[in-house]
N, C-alpha and C positions, 0 to 999 in steps of 0.2 A: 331246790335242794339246799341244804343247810352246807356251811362251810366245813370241810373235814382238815387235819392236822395232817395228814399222811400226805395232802394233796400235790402234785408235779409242782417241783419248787416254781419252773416258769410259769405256772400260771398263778401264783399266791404272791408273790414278788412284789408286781405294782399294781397291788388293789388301792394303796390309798391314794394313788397317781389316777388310774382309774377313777376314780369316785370324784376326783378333783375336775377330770376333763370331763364327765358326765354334768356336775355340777355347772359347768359352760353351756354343755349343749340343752339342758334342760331351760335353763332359766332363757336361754333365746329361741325355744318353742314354744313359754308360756308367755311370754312377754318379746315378741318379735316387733322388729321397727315401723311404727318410728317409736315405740317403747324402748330401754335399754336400761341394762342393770350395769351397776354402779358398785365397786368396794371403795365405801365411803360417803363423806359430804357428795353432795351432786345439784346443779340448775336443776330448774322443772318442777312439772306438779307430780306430787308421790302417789305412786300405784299403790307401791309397797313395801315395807323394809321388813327384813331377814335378820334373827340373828342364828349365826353358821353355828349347830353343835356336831362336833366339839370345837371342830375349828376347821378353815376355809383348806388347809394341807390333806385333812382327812374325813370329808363332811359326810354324814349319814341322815342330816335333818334339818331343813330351815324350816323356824318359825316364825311368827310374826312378834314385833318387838312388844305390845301389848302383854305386861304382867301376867293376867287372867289368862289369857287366851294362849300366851309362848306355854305357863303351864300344866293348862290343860294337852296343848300339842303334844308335848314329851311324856305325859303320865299314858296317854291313851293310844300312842300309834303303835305300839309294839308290847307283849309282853317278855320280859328278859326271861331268857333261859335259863339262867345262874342266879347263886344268890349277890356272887361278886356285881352281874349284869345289873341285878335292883338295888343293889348299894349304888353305885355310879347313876342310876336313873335316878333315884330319888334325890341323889344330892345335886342334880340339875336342878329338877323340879323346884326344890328350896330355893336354892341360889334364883330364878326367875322370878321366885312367889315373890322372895323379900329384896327383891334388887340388886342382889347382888350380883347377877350373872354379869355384868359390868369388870367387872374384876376376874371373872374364873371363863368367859366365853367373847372374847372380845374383837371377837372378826362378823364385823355386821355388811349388808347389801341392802343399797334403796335403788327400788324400780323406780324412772320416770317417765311419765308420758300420757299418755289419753284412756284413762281407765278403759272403754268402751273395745278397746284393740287388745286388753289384756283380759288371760286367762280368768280374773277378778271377777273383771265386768261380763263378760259369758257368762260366767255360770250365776252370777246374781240376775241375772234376766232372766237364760234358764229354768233358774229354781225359785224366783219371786221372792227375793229374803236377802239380808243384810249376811254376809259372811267373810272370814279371815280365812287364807289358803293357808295348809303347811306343807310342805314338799318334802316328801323320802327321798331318801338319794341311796338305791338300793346297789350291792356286788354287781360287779360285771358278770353277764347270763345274754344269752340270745333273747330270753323272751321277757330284759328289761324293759319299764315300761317308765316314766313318771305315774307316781299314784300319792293322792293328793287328798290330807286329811281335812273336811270342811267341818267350820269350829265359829259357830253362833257368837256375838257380842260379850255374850252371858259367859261365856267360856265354852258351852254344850257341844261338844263334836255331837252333830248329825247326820253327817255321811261320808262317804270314802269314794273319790275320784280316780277315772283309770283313765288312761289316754294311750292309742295305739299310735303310734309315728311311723312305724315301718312295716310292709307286707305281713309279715309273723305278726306282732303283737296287734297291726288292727284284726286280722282275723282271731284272734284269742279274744279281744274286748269284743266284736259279734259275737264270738261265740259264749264270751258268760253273758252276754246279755239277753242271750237266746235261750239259755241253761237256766236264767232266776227265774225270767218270764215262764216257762214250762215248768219249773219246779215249784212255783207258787201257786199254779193251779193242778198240782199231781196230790194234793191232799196229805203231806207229810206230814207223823203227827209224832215221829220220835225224834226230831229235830226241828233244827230253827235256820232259817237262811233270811239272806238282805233281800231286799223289795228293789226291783227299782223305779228311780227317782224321774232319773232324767236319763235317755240315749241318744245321741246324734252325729252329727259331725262338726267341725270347728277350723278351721285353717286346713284340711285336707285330712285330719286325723279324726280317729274313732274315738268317741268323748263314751264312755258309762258315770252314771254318780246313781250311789246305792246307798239306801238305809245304814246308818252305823247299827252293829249288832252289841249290844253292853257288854263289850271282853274285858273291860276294866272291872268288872264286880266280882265279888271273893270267886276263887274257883273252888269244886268242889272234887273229892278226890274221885277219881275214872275209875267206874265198875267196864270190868270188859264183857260183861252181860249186857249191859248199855251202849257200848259200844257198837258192839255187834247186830243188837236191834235198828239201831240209827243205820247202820253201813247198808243191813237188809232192806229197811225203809227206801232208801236211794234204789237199791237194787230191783227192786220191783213198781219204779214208780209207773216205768214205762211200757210193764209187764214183761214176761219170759216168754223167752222159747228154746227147745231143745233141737240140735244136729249133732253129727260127727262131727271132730273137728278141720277135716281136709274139704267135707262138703257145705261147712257154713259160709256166711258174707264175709262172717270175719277173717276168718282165715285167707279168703280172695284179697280182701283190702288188704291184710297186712302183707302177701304176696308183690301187691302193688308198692308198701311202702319199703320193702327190703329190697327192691330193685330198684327205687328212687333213690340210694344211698351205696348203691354196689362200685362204683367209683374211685371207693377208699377201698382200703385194706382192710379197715374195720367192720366196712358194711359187708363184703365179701367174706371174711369169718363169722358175721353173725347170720347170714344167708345161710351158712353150710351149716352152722348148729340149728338152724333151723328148719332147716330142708330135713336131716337126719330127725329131727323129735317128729315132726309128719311123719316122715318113711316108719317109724317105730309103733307110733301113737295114734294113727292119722284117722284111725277107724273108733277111736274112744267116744262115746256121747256125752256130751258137755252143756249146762243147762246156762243158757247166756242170758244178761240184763242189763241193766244200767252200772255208771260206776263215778264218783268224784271226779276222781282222773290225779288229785293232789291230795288226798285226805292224811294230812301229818298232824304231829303232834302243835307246828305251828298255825296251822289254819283251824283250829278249831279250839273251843274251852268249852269243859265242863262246869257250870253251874248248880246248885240245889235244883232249880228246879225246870233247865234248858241244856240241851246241849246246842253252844252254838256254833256254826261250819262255814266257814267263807272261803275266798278264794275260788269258784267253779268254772274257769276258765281252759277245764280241760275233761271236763262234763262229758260222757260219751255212752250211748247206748249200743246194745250187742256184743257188750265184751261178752268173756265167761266170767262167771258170778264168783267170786272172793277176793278180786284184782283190787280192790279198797284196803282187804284187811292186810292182803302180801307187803303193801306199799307203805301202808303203815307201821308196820312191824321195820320193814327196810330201813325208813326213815327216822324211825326212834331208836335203832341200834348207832346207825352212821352218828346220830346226832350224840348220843350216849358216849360213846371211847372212840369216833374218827375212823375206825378200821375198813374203810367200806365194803374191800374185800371182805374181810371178816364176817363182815355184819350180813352180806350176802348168802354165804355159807350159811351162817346159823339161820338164814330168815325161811333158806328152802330146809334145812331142817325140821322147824317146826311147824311144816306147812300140813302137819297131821291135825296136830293141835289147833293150830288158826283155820283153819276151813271146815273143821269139823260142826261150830254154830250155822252154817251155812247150808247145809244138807248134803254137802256132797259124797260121792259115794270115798270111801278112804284111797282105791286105785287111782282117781282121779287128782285129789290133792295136789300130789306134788307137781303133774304136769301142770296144773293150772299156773302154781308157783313159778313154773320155767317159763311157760309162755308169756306170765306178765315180767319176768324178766327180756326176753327177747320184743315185747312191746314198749319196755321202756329204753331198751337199746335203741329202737329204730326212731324211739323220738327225741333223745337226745343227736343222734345221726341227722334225722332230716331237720332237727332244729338249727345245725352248725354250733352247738356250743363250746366243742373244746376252741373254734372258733373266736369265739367272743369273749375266750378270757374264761369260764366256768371253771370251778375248782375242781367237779365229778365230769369235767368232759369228756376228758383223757377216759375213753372204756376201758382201753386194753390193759390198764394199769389197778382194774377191781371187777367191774361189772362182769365182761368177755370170758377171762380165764373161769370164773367159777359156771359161768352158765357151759360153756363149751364141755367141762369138766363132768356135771352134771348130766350132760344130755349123754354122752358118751357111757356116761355109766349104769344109765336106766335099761 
């Protein structure tokens, strides 16, 4: 979920303290002892040196000190939202190309020790090939992970590393690597997704490295007839079926996950708006399929002549079928003016119009809307994010009220 403006001032406070203490504990799971990272000169033989953008107080990216390769790192791991965002990336970029980052980036780290024990040398064994690692250093979220841009001599990023370290994210890294493998042989032909490369394990964590998808090249402007083709492509890859909604799996499972969260206060109000839209709806038929699970405006670019989608680490078959377009729409208001309440409201509003490419009948619509709202409550819920610091964890302060609201009034 992208960062919103309205967010619980306690949880926006110490993000760049946050990113600082991640920034520790990353760099001692990629390079654990007898390896050890350094701010600064350092004895030993070098794994690897870093230099911290923007800086080691608020870091969002190390690169390798390497001219060519630092920027290539920065031009390709992210596309900026804003035009202020590619103002500020590009004049990184510069500043690396011609040396000058010396002057405007000046908090560097060298790794020392036995390449062979470092994240480096794994994955150049792994994957048979000479490569420089760049390290994200992403907001505090439950389902952070280290993800890890890989960036050829030449400059070439070739692929994108994810590593699970804690129960949550290694079952997210199984499970996108279960999602490309399936999705690469499900014959999709209105999108593009990564291959992968290499899967395994490493020091106890769940290693994926996937295909880079070319999101640096021009984008092209997003027809929402394309959109929507792409979303339905996904939605059918694994085929359909129809039930009521009280007698499908889905609906058992999600029974399962609102009880695994009934403990809070929050999961006990999402229970009863949820128990109530069954008691209402519970007999409606509903035609279920595959679904992204994250399909936003940041996991994906339009091309001339690809749409390409990353991120599927939350890949899921047997929703009901429009829970792509809901989520997106969600995600591009929040991200748009921060309101997320707001943006909530307006997104089951137009849940006529968004569902309608999809075939569903118009009575149907807006329930589907609510339910993929009460699906994304119960996994922000059993994820613990307001927990671990998320800026949308806090439900009761956007999500909650409007769906509660909502179901009451259908």
């Amino acid at each position: 979920m992208s960062p919103v403006k309205t967010a619980p001032a306690e949880l926006t406070a110490g993000d760049a303290a946050l990113r600082a203490q991640y920034l520790t504990e990353v760099l001692g799971l990629l390079y654990p002892p007898p390896c050890a990272a350094h701010r600064g000169r350092a004895a030993g033989e070098t794994v690897a040196e870093y230099v911290v953008v923007p800086d080691a107080r608020k870091p969002r990216l190390l690169v390798p000190t390497s001219r060519k390769v630092a920027a290539a790192a920065v031009r390709r791991y992210a596309e900026p939202q804003s035009r202020t965002a590619r103002l500020k990336r590009d004049a990184v970029v510069a500043a690396l190309r011609t040396g000058m980052s010396g002057l405007l980036l000046r908090d560097r780290i060298r790794v020392t020790g036995p390449v062979e024990e470092s994240i480096d040398g794994h994955l150049r064994a792994a994957l048979g090939r000479e490569l420089s690692v760049s390290i994200h250093i992403g907001p505090a979220r439950a389902n952070r992970k280290p993800v890890l841009q890989l960036i050829s001599p030449a400059g070439e990023t070739f692929a994108f590393g994810k590593l699970g370290t804690g129960p949550l994210t290694q079952r997210l890294v199984r499970e996108e690597t279960n999602a490309l493998v399936a999705l690469g042989a499900a014959g999709l032909s209105k999108l593009t997704v990564p291959r992968v490369l290499h899967a395994g394990q490493w020091r106890g964590m769940q290693v994926l490295v996937q295909s880079a998808l070319p999101v640096w090249l021009p984008r092209a402007p997003l027809d929402p007839r394309r959109l929507a083709a792409a979303m339905l492509d996904v939605a059918g890859c694994c085929g359909y079926f129809t039930a009521t909604l009280t007698a499908s799996a889905y609906w058992g499972e999600m029974r399962g996950r609102l009880a695994a969260v009934a403990d809070r206060a929050e999961g006990r109000a999402l229970a009863t708006a949820a128990d109530l839209l069954a008691g209402r709806v519970g007999d409606t038929m509903l035609r279920f399929g595959a679904w992204h699970g994250d399909w936003a405006p940041w996991n994906m670019a339009n091309l001339a002549d690809a749409l390409l989608v990353w991120d599927w680490e939350r890949f899921a078959t047997g929703v009901p079928v429009g829970f792509d377009a809901v989520h997106y729409e969600l995600q591009r208001r929040i991200q748009a003016d921060g309101d997320a309440a707001a943006a909530v409201d307006a997104t089951v509003r137009r849940a006529g119009e968004l569902l309608a490419p999809f075939g569903l009948a118009p009575e149907v619509r807006e329930l589907t809307a609510l339910l993929y709202l009460v699906d994304l409550a119960a996994r922000y819920l059993s994820d613990r994010q307001a927990e671990a610091g998320a800026r949308l964890g806090v439900l009761g302060t956007w999500l909650l009220p409007v769906l509660i609201r909502r179901v009451e009034e259908l």
